[in-house]
N, C-alpha and C positions, 0 to 999 in steps of 0.2 A: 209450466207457466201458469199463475193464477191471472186471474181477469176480475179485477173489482169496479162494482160499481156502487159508489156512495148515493143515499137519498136524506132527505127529511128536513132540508134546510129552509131556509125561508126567512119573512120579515116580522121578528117579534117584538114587541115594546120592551123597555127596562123594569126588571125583575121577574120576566117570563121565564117559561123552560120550553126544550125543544131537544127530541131526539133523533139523533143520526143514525143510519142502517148503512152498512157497507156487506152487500152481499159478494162474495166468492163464489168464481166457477168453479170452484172444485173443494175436497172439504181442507179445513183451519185445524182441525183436529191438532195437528201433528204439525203446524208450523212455530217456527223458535217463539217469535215475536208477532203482533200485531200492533197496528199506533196509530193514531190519531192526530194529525198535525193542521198547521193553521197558518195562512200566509195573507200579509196584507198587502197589496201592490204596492213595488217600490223596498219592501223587505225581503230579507231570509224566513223560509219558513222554518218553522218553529214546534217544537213536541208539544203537544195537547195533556196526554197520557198513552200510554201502553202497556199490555198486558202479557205475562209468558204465558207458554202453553201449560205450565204449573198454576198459572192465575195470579202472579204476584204481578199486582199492577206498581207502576210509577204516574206520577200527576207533575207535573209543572206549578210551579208555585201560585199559576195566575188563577190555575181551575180548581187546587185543591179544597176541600169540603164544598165545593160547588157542583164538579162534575162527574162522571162516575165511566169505567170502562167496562163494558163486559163481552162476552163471546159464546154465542149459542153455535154450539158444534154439530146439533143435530138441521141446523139453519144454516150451517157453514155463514152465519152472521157475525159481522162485531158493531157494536153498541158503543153510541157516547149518549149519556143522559148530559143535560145540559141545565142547571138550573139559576136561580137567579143572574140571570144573564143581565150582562152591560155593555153599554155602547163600547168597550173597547174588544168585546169579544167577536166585532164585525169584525169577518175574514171569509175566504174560502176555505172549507175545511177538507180534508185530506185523509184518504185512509193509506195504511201501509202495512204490507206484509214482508216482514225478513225472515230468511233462515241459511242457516250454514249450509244448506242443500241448493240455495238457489246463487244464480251465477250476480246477481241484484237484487236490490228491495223492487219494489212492484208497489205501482201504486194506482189510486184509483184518477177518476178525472175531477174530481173536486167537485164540493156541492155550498151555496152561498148560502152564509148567514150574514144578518143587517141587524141589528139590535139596535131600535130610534122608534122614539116618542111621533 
């Protein structure tokens, strides 16, 4: 079982940045997938980006050249850089860890972004 906890959210104006930290109880090294996801109440949530444990990320066409995934294995951390942000990127965002080893994805408890003037 891993145990994440997301931080770094918060209230930023339009064309701010902001970075998210989803620390793991245990190490990321060796999991398939990691991801990033985003939910606005009243919707499906929705992929961010996600990164394999080879590093080949995917982006969602919302955050592409905007946002960046990465994963410190020595910090059993994963990373969303967030930049020019806009008001439609208000959601709670979501970390996630998959693997063919595990019986479910896992995920963390969500950490709030507001992006407004």
């Amino acid at each position: 079982q891993v145990h994440l906890v997301e931080s770094g959210g918060g209230l930023v104006q339009p064309g701010g940045s902001l970075r998210l930290s989803c620390a793991a109880s245990d190490s990321i090294r060796s999991i398939d997938t990691m991801g990033w996801y985003r939910q606005v109440a009243g919707k499906q949530r929705e992929l961010v980006a996600a990164e394999t444990l080879f590093g080949l990320a995917h982006y969602a066409d919302s955050g592409k050249g905007r946002f960046t995934i990465s994963r410190n294995n020595v910090a059993n951390t994963l990373y969303l850089q967030m930049n020019s942000l806009k008001p439609e990127d208000t959601a709670v965002y979501y970390c996630s860890a998959s693997d063919a080893a595990f019986s479910r994805p896992y995920w963390g408890q969500g950490t709030q972004v507001t992006v407004s003037s």
